[in-house]
VOPAGU-2260 file (C-alpha; in pm, 1 decimal, decimal comma):
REM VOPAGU-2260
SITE   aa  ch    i         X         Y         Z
SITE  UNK   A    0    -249,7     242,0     356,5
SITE  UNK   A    1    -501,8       4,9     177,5
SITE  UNK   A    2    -424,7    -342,1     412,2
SITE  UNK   A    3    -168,9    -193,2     608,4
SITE  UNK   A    4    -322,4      52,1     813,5
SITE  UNK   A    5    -701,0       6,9     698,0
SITE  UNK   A    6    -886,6    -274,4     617,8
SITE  UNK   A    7   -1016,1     -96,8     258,6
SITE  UNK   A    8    -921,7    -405,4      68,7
SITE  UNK   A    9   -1259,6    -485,9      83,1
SITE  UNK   A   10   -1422,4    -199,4      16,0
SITE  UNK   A   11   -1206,2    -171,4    -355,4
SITE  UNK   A   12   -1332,5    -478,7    -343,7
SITE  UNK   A   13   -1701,7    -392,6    -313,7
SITE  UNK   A   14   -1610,1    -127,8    -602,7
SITE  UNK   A   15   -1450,6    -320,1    -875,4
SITE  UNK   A   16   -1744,4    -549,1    -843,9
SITE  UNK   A   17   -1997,9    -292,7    -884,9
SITE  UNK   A   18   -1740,2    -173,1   -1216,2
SITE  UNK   A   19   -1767,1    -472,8   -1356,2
SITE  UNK   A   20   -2131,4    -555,8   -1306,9
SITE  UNK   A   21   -2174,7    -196,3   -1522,6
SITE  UNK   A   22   -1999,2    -401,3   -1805,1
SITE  UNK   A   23   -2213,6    -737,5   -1768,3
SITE  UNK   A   24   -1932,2    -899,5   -1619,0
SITE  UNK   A   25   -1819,0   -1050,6   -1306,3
SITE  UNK   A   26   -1446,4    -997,7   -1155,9
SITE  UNK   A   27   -1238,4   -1342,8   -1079,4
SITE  UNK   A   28   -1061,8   -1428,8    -768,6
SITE  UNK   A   29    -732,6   -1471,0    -945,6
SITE  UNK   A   30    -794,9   -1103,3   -1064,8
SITE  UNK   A   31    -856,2    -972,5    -764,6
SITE  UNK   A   32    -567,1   -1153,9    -614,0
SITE  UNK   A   33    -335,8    -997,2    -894,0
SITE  UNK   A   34    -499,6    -633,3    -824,7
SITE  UNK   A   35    -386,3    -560,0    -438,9
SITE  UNK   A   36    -118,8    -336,2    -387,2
SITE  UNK   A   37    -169,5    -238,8    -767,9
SITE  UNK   A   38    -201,1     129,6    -961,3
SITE  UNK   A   39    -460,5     259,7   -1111,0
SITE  UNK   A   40    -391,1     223,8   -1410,8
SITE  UNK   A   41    -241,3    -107,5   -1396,7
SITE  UNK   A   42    -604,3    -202,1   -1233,0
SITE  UNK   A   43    -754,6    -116,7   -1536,9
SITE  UNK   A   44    -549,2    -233,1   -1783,5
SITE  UNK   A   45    -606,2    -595,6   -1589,7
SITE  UNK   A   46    -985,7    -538,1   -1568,1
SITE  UNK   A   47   -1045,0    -429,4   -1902,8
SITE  UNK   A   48    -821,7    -739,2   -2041,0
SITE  UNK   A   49   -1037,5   -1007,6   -1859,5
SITE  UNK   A   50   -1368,6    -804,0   -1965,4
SITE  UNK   A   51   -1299,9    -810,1   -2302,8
SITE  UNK   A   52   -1310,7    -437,2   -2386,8
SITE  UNK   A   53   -1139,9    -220,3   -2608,8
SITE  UNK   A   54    -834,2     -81,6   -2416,7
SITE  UNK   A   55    -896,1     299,3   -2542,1
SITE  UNK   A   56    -732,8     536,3   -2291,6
SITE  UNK   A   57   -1049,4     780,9   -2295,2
SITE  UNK   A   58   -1248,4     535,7   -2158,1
SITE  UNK   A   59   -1017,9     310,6   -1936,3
SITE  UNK   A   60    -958,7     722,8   -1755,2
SITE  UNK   A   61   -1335,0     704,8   -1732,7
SITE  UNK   A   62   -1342,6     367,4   -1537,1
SITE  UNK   A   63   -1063,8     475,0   -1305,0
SITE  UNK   A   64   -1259,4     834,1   -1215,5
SITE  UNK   A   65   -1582,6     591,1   -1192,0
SITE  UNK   A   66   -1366,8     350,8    -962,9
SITE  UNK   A   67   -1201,2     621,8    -750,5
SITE  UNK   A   68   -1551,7     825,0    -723,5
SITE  UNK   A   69   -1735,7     510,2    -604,5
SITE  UNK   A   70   -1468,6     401,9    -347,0
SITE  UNK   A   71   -1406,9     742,4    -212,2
SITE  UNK   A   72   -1790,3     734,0    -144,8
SITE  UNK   A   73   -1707,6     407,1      67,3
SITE  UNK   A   74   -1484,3     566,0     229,4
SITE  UNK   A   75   -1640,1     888,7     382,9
SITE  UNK   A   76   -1856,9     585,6     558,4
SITE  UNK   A   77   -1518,3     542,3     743,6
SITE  UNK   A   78   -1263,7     315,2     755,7
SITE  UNK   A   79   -1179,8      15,3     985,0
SITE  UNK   A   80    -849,1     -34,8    1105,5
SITE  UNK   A   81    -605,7    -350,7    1056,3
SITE  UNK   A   82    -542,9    -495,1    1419,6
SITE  UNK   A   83    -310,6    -303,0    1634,2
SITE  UNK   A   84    -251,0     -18,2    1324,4
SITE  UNK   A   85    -400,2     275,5    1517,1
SITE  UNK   A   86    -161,3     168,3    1868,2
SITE  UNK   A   87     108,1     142,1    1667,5
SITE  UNK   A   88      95,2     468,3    1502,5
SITE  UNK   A   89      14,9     611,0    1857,4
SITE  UNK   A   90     291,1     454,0    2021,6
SITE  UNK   A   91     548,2     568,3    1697,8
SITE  UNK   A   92     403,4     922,1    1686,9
SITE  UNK   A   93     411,6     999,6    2094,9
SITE  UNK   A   94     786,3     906,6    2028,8
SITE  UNK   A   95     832,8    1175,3    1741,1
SITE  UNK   A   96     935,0     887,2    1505,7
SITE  UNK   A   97     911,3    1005,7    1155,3
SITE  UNK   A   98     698,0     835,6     966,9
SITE  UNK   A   99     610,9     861,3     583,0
SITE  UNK   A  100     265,2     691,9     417,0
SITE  UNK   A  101     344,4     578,4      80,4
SITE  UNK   A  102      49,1     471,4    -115,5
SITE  UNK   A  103     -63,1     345,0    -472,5
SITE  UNK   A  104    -372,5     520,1    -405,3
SITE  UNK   A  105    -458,5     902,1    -603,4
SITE  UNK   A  106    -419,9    1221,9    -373,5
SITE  UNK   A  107    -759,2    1282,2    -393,4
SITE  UNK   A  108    -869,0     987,8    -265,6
SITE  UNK   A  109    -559,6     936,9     -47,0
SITE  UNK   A  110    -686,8    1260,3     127,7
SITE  UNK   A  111   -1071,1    1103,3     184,4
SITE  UNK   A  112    -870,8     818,1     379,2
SITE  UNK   A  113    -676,4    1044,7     631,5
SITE  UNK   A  114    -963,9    1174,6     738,5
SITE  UNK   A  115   -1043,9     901,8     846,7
SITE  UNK   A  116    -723,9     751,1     963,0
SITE  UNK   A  117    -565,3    1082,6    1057,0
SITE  UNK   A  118    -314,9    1268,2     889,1
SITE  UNK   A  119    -114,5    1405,1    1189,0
SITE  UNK   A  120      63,8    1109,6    1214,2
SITE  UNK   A  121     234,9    1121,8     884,9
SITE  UNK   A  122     508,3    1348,0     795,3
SITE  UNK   A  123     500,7    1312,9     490,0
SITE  UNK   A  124     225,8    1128,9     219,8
SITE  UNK   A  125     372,9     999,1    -122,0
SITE  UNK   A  126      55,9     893,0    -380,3
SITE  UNK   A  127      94,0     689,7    -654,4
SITE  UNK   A  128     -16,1    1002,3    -912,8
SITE  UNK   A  129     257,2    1191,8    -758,5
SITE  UNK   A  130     569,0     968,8    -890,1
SITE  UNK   A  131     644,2     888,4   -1250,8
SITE  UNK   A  132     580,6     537,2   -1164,4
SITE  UNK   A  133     405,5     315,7    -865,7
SITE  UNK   A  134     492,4      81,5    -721,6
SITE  UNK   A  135     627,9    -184,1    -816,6
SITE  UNK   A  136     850,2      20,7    -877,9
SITE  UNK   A  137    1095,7     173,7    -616,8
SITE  UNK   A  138     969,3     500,3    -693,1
SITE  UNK   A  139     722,6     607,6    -427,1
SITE  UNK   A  140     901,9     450,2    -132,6
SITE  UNK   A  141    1233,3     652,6    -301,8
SITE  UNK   A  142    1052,9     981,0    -290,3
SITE  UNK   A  143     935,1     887,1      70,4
SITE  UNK   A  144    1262,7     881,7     176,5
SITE  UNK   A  145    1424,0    1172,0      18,8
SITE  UNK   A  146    1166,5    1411,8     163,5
SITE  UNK   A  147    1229,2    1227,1     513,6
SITE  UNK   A  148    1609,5    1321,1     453,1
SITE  UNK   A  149    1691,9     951,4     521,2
SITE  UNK   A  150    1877,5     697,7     295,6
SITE  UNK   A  151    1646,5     394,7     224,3
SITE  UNK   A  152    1831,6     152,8     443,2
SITE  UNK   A  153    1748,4     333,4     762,3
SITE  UNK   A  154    1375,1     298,6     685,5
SITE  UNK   A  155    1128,8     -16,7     783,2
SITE  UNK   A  156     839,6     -10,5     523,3
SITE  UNK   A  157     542,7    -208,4     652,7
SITE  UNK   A  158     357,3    -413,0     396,9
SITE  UNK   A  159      94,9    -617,8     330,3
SITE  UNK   A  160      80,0    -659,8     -54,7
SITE  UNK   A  161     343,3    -863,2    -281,8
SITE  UNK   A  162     345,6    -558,5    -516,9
SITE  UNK   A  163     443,1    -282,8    -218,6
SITE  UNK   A  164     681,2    -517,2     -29,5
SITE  UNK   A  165     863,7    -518,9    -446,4
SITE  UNK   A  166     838,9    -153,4    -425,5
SITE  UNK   A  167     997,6    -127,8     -91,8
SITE  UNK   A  168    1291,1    -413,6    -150,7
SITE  UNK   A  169    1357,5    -212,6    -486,4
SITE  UNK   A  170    1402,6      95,9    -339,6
SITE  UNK   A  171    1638,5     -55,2     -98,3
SITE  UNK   A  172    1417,4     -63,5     220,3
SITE  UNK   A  173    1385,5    -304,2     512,4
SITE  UNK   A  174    1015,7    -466,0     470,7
SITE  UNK   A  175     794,7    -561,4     769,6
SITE  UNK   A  176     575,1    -818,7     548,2
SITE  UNK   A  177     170,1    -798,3     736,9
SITE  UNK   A  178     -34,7    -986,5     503,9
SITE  UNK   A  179    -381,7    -956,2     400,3
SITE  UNK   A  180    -566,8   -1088,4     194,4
SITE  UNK   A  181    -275,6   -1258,9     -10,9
SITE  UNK   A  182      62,1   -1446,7      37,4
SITE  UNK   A  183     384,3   -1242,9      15,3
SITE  UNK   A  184     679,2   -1463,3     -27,2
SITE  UNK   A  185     989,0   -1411,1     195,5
SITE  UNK   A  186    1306,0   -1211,8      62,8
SITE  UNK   A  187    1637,2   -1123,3     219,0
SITE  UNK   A  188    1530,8    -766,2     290,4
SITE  UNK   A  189    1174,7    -899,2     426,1
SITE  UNK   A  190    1032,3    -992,1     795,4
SITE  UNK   A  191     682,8   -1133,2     808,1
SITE  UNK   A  192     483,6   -1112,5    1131,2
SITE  UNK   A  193     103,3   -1193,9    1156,6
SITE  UNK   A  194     -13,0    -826,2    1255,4
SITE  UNK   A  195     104,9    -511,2    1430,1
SITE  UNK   A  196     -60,1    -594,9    1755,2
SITE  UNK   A  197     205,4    -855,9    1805,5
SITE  UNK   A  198     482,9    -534,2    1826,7
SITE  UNK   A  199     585,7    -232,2    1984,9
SITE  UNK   A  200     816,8      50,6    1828,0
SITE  UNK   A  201    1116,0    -153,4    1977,9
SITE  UNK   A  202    1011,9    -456,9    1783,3
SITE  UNK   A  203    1026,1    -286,3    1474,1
SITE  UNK   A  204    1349,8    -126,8    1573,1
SITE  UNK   A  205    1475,6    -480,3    1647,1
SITE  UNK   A  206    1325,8    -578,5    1268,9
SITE  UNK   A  207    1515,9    -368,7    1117,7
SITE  UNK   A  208    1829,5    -443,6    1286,2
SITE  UNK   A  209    1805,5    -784,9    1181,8
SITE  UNK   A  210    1741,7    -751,4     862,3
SITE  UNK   A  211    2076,9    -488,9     844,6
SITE  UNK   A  212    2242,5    -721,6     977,6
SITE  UNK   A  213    2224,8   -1025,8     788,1
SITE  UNK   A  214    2277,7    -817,1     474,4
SITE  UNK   A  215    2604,8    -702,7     644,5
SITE  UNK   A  216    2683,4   -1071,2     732,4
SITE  UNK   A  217    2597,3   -1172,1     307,0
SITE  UNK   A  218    2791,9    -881,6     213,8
SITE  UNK   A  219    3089,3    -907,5     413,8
């Protein structure tokens, strides 16, 4: 979602600054590099490292309900889509291809962004408070899957974040690799392309092909 779909980046952005000003402190570009794509609670475990606080759960709970309150309120001032997102989910949906968002983001705010970006495109939503862990890990883009009643290696996941292209290679997906804000290295299960307005539903189709492929062609 965050990246991919909408450009929110900078509106966590916007947020994590105003956390950190509340703390007398100022958030570094290597941080905020290290934070897209991240949980929750791996966000605040990072911030509260470089600020120099005391890492007590009570109150790290209180920064992300601060964080997630302040960025929803972003939000509901709407949100601007990455370059040819909205076509592309227009073009996939008119076909009745099944499509799954799978997001680090809380329900509760995950639900403030489809209103926004519109929920009748999506299937099914996965939220990173809904899996026992985010991604990274394979989890979320597992569940997304299994309620799609598809095996992992007939989905594309579309990325833009070094942390949900992991998640996606993990769980055994192709990746369509649409960076943001920050580098994602290649992989053997990953395609980059410079945004979704350069492709159609057939160019995905043809991504993931490839990508099958070759990993027949290693395997074999």
């Amino acid at each position: 979602m965050d990246g991919t779909l909408v450009d929110s980046e900078k509106l966590w952005d916007v947020s994590l600054s105003a956390l950190y000003e509340t703390h007398g402190g100022v958030m570094s570009r290597e941080t905020r590099t290290a934070l897209v794509g991240a949980s929750a609670e791996e966000t605040m475990v990072t911030v509260y490292a470089e600020l120099g606080l005391d890492p007590d759960p009570a109150a790290m709970a209180d920064s992300i309900r601060w964080l997630h309150s302040h960025t929803a309120e972003l939000f509901d001032g709407g949100l601007p889509w990455c370059d040819g997102a909205q076509e592309m989910l227009d073009s996939l949906s008119s076909e009745r291809t099944p499509m799954a968002l799978v997001t680090n983001t809380n329900r509760e705010l995950a639900d403030r962004a489809l209103e926004s970006i519109g929920r009748h495109y999506f299937t099914f939503t996965v939220c990173g408070d809904e899996v026992p862990r985010g991604k990274p890990a394979p989890d979320p883009y597992l569940r997304a899957a299994e309620l799609l009643e598809l095996d992992p290696a007939q989905c594309l996941a579309v990325e833009d974040s070094v942390t949900g292209a992991a998640a996606a290679e993990k769980a055994g997906c192709a990746v369509l690799v649409i960076p943001n804000d920050v580098p994602v290295p290649g992989g053997l299960r990953r395609r980059h392309a410079n945004s979704l307005a350069d492709l159609d539903p057939a160019g995905l189709r043809r991504i993931h092909a490839a990508i099958e492929r070759e990993l027949r062609e290693r395997t074999a």
